[in-house]
C-alpha positions in Angstrom: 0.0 0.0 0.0 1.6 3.3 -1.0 2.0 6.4 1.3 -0.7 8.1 0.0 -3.3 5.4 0.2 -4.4 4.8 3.6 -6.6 2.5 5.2 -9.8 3.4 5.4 -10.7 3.5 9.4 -14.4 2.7 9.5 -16.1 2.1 12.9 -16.0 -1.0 12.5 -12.2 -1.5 12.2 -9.9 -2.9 15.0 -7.4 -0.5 16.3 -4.9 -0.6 19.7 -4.8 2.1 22.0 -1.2 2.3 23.0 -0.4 4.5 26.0 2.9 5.0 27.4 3.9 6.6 31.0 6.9 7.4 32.7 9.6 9.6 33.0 9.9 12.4 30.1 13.5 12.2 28.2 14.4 13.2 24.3 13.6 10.0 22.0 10.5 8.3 23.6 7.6 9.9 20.7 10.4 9.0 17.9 11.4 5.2 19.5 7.6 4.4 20.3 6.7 5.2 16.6 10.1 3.3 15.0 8.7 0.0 17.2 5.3 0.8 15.8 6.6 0.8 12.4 7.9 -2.5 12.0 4.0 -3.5 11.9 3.1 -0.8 9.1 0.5 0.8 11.2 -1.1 3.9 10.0 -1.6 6.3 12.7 -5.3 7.8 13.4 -4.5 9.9 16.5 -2.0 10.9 18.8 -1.4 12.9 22.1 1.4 13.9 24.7 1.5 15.7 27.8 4.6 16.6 29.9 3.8 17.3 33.5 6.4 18.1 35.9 9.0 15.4 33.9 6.3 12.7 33.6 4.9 12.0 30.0 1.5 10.6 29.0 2.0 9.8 25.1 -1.0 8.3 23.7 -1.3 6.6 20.2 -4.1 5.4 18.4 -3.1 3.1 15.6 -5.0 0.5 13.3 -4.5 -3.3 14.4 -1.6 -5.4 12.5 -2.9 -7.7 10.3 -1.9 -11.2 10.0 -1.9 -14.7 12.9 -0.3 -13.1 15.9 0.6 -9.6 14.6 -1.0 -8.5 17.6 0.2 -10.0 20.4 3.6 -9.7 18.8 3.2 -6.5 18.8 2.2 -5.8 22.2 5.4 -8.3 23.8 7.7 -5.9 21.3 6.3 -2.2 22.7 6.3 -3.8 25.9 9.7 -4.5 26.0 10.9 -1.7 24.2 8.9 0.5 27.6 10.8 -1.7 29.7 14.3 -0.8 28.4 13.6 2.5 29.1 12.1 1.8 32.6 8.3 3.0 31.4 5.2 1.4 31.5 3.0 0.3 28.4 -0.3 0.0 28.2 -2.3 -1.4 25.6 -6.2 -1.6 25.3 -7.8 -3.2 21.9 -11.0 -1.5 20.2 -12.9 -0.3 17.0 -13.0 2.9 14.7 -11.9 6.1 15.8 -12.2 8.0 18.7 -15.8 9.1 18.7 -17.2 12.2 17.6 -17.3 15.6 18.9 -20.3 16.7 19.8 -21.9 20.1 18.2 -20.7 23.1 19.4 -17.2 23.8 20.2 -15.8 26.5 22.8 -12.3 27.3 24.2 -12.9 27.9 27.9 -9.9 30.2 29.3 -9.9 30.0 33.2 -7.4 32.6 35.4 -7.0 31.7 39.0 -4.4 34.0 41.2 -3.9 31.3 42.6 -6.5 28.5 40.9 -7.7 26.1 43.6 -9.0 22.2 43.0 -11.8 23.0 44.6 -12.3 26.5 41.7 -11.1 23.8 38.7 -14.1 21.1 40.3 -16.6 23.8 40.1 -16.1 24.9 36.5 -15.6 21.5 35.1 -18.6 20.5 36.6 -20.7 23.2 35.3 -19.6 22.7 32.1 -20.7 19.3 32.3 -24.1 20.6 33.3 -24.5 22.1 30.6 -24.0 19.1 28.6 -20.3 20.1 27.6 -17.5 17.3 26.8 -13.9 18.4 27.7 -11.6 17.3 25.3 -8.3 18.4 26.5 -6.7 20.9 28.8 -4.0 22.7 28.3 -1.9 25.2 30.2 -1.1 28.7 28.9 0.5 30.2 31.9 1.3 29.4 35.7 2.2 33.4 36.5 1.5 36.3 36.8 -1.4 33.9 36.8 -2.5 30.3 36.5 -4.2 30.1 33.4 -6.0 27.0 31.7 -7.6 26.6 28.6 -10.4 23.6 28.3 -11.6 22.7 24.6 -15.2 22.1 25.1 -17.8 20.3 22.9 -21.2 19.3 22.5 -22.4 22.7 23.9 -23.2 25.9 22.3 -20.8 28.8 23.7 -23.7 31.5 24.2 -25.1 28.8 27.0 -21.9 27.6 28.0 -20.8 31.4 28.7 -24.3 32.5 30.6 -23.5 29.0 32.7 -20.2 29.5 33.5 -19.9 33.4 34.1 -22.4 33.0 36.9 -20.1 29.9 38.4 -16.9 32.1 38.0 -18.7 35.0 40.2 -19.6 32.7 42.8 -15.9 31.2 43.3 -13.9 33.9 42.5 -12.4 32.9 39.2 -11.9 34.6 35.9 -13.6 32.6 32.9 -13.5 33.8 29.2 -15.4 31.2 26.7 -15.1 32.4 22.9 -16.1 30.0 20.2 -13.5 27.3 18.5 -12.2 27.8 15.0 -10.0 29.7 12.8 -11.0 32.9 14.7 -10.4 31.8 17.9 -6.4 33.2 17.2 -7.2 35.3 14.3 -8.6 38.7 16.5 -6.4 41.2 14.4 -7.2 43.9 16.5 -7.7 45.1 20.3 -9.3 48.0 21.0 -8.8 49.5 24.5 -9.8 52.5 27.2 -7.2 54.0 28.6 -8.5 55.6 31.3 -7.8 52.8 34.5 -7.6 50.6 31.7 -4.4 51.1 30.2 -3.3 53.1 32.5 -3.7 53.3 35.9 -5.0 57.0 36.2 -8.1 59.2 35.6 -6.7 62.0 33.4 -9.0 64.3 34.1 -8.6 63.7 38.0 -4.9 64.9 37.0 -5.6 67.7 35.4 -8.3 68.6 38.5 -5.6 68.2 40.9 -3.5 70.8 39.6 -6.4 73.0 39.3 -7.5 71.9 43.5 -10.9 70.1 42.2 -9.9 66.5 42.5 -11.9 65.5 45.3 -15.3 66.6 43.5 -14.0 65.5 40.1 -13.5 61.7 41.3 -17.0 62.2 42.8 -18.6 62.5 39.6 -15.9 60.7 37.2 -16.8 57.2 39.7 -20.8 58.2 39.1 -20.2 58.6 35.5 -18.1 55.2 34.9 -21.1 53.4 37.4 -23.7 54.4 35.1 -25.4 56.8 37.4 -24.9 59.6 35.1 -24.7 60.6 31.4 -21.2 61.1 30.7 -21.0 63.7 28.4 -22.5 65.9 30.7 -20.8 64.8 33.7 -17.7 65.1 30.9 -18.9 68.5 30.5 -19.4 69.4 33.8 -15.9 68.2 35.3 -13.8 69.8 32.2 -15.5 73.4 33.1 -13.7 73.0 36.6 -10.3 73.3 34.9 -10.7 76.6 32.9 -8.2 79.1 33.7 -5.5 76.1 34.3 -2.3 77.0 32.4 -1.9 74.9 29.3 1.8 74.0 30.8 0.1 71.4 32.9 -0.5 69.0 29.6 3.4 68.1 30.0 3.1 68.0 33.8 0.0 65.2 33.3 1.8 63.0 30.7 4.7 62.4 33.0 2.1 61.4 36.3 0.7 58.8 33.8 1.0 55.4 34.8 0.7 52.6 32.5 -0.8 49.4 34.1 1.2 46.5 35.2 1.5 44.1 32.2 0.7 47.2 29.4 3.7 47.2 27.8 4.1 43.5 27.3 0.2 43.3 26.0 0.8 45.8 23.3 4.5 44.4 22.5 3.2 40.8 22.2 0.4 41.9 20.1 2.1 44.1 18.0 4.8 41.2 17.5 2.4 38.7 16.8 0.7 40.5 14.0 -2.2 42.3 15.6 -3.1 45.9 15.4 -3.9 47.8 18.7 -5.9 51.2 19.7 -7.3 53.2 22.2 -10.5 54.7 22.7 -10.6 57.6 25.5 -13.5 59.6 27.1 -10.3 61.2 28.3 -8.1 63.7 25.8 -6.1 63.9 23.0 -3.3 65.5 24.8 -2.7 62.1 27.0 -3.6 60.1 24.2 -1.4 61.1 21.4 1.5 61.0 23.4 0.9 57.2 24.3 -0.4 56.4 21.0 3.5 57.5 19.8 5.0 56.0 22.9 3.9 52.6 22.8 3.7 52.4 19.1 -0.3 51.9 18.9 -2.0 51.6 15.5 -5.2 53.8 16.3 -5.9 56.6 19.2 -9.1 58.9 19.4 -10.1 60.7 22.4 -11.7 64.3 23.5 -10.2 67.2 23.1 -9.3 70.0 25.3 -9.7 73.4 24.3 -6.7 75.9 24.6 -6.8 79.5 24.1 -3.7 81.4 24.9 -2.1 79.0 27.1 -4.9 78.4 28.9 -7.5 75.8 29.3 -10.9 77.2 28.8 -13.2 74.5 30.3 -14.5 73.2 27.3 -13.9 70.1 24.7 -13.5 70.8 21.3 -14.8 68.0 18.6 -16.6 65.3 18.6 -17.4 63.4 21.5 -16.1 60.5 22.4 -18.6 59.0 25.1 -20.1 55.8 25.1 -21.7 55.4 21.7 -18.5 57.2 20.2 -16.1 54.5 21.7 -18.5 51.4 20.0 -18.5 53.4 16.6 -14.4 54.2 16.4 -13.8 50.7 17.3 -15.8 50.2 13.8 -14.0 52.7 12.3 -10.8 50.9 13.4 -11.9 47.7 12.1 -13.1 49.0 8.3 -9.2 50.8 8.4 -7.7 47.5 9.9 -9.6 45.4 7.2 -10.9 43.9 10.1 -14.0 42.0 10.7 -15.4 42.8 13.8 -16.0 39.5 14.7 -12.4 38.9 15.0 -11.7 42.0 17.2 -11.4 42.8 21.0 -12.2 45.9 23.0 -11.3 45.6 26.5 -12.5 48.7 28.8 -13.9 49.2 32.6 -16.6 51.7 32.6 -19.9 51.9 32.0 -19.2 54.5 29.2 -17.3 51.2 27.4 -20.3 48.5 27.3 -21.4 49.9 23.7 -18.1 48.9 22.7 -17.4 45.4 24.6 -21.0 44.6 23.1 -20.0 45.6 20.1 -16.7 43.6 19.8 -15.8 40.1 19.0 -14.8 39.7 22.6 -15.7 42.0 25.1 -13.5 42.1 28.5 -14.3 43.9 31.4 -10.6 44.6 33.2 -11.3 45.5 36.6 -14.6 47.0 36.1 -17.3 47.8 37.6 -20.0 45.2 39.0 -22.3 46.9 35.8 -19.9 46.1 33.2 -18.8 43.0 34.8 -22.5 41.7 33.8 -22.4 42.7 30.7 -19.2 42.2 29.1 -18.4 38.2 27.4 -16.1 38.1 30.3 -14.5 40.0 33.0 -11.1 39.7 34.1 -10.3 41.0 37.9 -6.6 40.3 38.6 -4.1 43.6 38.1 -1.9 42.4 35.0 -3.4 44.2 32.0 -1.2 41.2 29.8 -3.8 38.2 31.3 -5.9 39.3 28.1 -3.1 37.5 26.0 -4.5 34.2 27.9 -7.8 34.6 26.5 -6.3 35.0 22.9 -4.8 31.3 23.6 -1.6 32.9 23.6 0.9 30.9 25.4 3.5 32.6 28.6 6.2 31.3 26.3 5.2 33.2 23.5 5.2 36.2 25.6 9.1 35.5 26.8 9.9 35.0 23.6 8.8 38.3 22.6 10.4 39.7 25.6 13.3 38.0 25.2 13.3 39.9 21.5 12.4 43.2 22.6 13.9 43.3 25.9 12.6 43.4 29.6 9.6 45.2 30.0 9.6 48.6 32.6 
C-alpha cells in the first residue's frame, strides 16, 4: 500500500490504543513510533503531555494484520517501555475516537492562585451544561495560573451564561469564545485608557492641579457606574479646569501610569501581528502622546480646548462618550480590514459597554460590578497582559517576545 493510500478507518475496524507513562526524556515519541513501524500501522490519532518530567504519550493506531501480529506486537512495545524503565499500556477497540459533539468552545480559566476545589466547580458546570472536555491545556502558571479547556457538545452563548455566573460565585476569571479559525485570528484590540491602560483618571490629574480632584472623582466614579450621562458629567468636570495654564498637559503625561502588564500586551500583540488602539472619554493631549509612545496603531479621544495657554473649560470636537467609543472601534476595524467578529475591545466603565457589546470579545478589566455583567467576560486580577490568555496565547510566546524586545519597565 503506498503512502498516499491509507486504510480506510471505518467504525467498525480494530485498532490498539497504545499509551505510554513514565519519565519524560528526548527520543520516547520517535522510539515508540520506530517499534510501531515495523507493523506498518497507519496512525489515526496521537497525544502527549509533559507534566512536571512525567509523559503521558497516547497513540491510536489500526490493528496489525496477519496470525499473531497482535500479540507480537504488544510483547515488542512492551519490551521496548521496559528498556527505558516506562510502562506500556495497551487496550484493543474499534474505529476512531468518537465524535465531537456540536458546538465547540475554548474555555480560558485565570486563578491567582487557581484552587481544585475552583477547577471542580467549572468542570462540573460545564458538564451541566452538557459540555464534553476534550483536553486541557496550560497557557501560563504566573502572573497567573491560566487553563484553557476545549469544550464540545455545547453551544458557547449557553456555555458562557452557565459558566460566568459559576466564576462570580468562586472567585475565578472565565473567558469562553467559540472554537475555529477565529479563535487566534482577532487582528485587532481595542482598549480605554483611562484605568484601563493606565492606571489614572486623566482628568482627576488635570483637577488636581487646578484643586478640584476630590469633586471630580465624585462624579468621574458616578459617570463610569452608570449613574450619570457622561458627556454631561464630561462637560461638567472639564468646566472646573478653565483658567489652568496649558503648561500642565506636560506636567499630566509624566504622572501617567501605564498598568502592570501594558507594555508586554501591546508588544506581544504588536509582535504577533495584531493591530492595537485606544479609545478615550479622556483627551487627545494624554492620548497622542501614548499612541506615539507605545507604538499603537489607532488613538481617538476628547479634546481640550486651549486659548492662549490656557485651558478654557470646554472640549473641542466630537465626542467621544459611550456610543463614540463602539462606533471608532468600527471605524478601526473598516481601516484594519478587520472584521469585527475577530476583534477585541477591553474597557472598565460603563461608558465602554457599547463597545465590549459591540466587539468580538468584550473584557471587562477590573470593572465595575455593571460592566462585569455585561461584558463576554471579565477579568479582575491587576496584570493588563492576562488578556493575551484569553487570545490562547501561550506565557512562552510572551518571553519569547520579551526576550526579543527586551525586559519590560
Amino acid at each position: 500500500m503506498s503512502a498516499s493510500q491509507p486504510r480506510q478507518t471505518t467504525d467498525a475496524a480494530p485498532t490498539l490504543l497504545v499509551k505510554i507513562f513514565g519519565k519524560d526524556r528526548p527520543g520516547i515519541t520517535a522510539g515508540l513510533f520506530d517499534t510501531l513501524a515495523a507493523y506498518s500501522l497507519d496512525v489515526i490519532d496521537i497525544e502527549q503531555v509533559v507534566t512536571r518530567g512525567r509523559i503521558v504519550l497516547c497513540a491510536l493506531v489500526t490493528s496489525p494484520g496477519g496470525d499473531g501480529a497482535e500479540g507480537a506486537l504488544r510483547a515488542t512495545v512492551h519490551s521496548w517501555a521496559e528498556s527505558l524503565k516506562l510502562q506500556a499500556e495497551i487496550i484493543s477497540g474499534t474505529g476512531d475516537n468518537r465524535p465531537r459533539g456540536s458546538g465547540r468552545s475554548h474555555v480560558t480559566v485565570l486563578g491567582h492562585p487557581l484552587s481544585a476545589e475552583s477547577t471542580a466547580a467549572i468542570a462540573a458546570r460545564i458538564t451541566s451544561t452538557g459540555g464534553n472536555i476534550d483536553r486541557i491545556f496550560r497557557l501560563a502558571k504566573y502572573p497567573v495560573t491560566a487553563v484553557e479547556f476545549a469544550v464540545s457538545g455545547t453551544e458557547t452563548e449557553p456555555l458562557r451564561t452557565a459558566l460566568a455566573t459559576e466564576a462570580a460565585e468562586i472567585g475565578v476569571d472565565v473567558a469562553v469564545v467559540s472554537a475555529g479559525l477565529h479563535h487566534r485570528a482577532q487582528r485587532l484590540i481595542v482598549m480605554d485608557v483611562d484605568s484601563t491602560l493606565i492606571q489614572d483618571e486623566v482628568i482627576e490629574l488635570f483637577a488636581a492641579h487646578a484643586g478640584c480632584e476630590e469633586q471630580v472623582a465624585e462624579v468621574t466614579a458616578r459617570a463610569m457606574a452608570g449613574e450619570l450621562d457622561f458627556e454631561q458629567s464630561l462637560h461638567a468636570r472639564v468646566a472646573l479646569l478653565a483658567g489652568l495654564d496649558a503648561s500642565v498637559v506636560d506636567k499630566v503625561r509624566t504622572e501617567v501610569r501605564l498598568t502592570p502588564g501594558a507594555r508586554t500586551l501591546i508588544r506581544t500583540l504588536k509582535r504577533l501581528g495584531y493591530q492595537v488602539g485606544v479609545v478615550s472619554g479622556g483627551f487627545t493631549q494624554v492620548t497622542d502622546a501614548l499612541k506615539e509612545q507605545l507604538g499603537l496603531d489607532f488613538a481617538s479621544a476628547n479634546t481640550l480646548e486651549i486659548v492662549d495657554g490656557k485651558l478654557t473649560g470646554r472640549v473641542v470636537g466630537e465626542i467621544v462618550d459611550r456610543a463614540g467609543k463602539a462606533r471608532l472601534l468600527r471605524r478601526f476595524a473598516a481601516e484594519a480590514g478587520v472584521p469585527l467578529s475577530q476583534t477585541v475591545a477591553i474597557g472598565d466603565g460603563a461608558n465602554d459597554l457599547d463597545m465590549l457589546n459591540a466587539a468580538g470579545l468584550g473584557v471587562a478589566f477590573n470593572a465595575k460590578p455593571v460592566v462585569r455583567r455585561a461584558a463576554h467576560t471579565a477579568v479582575n486580577v491587576p496584570f493588563l497582559d492576562t488578556v493575551l490568555y484569553l487570545l490562547g496565547i501561550t506565557r512562552e510566546e510572551v518571553e519569547e517576545v520579551e526576550g526579543a524586545e527586551g525586559p519590560s519597565v
